[in-house]
C-alpha positions in Angstrom: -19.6 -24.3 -15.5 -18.5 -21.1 -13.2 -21.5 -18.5 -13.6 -19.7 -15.2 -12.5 -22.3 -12.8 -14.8 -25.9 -12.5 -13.9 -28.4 -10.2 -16.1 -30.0 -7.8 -14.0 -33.9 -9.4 -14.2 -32.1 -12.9 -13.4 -30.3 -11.5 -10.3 -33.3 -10.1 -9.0 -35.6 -13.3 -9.7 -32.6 -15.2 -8.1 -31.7 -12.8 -5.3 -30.7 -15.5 -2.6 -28.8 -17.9 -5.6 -27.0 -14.4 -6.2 -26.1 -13.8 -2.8 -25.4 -17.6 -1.7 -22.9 -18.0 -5.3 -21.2 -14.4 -4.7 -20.5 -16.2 -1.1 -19.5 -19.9 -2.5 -17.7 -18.8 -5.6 -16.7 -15.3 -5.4 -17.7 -11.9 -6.9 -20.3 -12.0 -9.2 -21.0 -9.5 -11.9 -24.3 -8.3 -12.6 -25.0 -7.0 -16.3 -27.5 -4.3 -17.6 -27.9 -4.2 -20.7 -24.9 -6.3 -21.5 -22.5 -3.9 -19.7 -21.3 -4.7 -16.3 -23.6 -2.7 -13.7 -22.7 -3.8 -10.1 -20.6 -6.6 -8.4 -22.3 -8.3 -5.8 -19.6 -9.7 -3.1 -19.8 -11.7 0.5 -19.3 -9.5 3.3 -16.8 -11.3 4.1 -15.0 -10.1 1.0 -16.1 -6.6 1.4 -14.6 -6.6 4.9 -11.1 -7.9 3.3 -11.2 -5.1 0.7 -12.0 -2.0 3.5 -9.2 -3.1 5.5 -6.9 -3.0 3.1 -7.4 0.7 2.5 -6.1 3.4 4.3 -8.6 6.4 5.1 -7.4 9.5 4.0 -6.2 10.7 7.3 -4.0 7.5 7.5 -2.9 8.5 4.0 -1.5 12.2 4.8 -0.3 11.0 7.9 2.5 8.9 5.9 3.0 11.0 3.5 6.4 12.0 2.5 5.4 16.3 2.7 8.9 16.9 3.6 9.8 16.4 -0.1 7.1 18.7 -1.5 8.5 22.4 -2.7 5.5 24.5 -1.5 6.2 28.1 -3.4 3.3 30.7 -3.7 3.4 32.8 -7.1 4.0 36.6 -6.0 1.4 37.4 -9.1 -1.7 38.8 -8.1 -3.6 38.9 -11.0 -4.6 42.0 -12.9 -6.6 45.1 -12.4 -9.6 45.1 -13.8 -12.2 48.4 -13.3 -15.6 47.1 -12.8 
């Protein structure tokens, strides 16, 4: 049987099983309360994930801006009298 949940006082009573199954078997989900609180994954994992995303300077850098209609309203509000 694949264990991919863990409740939260079993994780931390089996810290190193935790860590040794998220490495062996993948992601492992760890539940408070019944609802899914954390995800415990290898570092190698983690490192797979972070490369795949761009940081945000990366992001703007490729964005198409050429295509964006950048008009400022000519409304300046209203007068109010304080």
């Amino acid at each position: 049987m694949k264990r991919d949940s863990w409740q939260l006082q079993h994780a931390k009573a089996q810290l190193s099983k935790l860590i040794e199954t998220s490495a062996t078997r993948g992601p492992q989900t760890v539940t408070r309360h019944g609802r899914p609180a954390a995800v415990v994954l290898s570092a190698e994992a983690y490192r797979r994930i972070r490369r795949r995303q761009p940081d945000f300077k990366s992001f703007l850098a490729r964005a198409p801006l050429h295509t964006l209609e950048l008009a400022r309203s000519r409304d300046k509000g209203r007068k109010l009298e304080l």
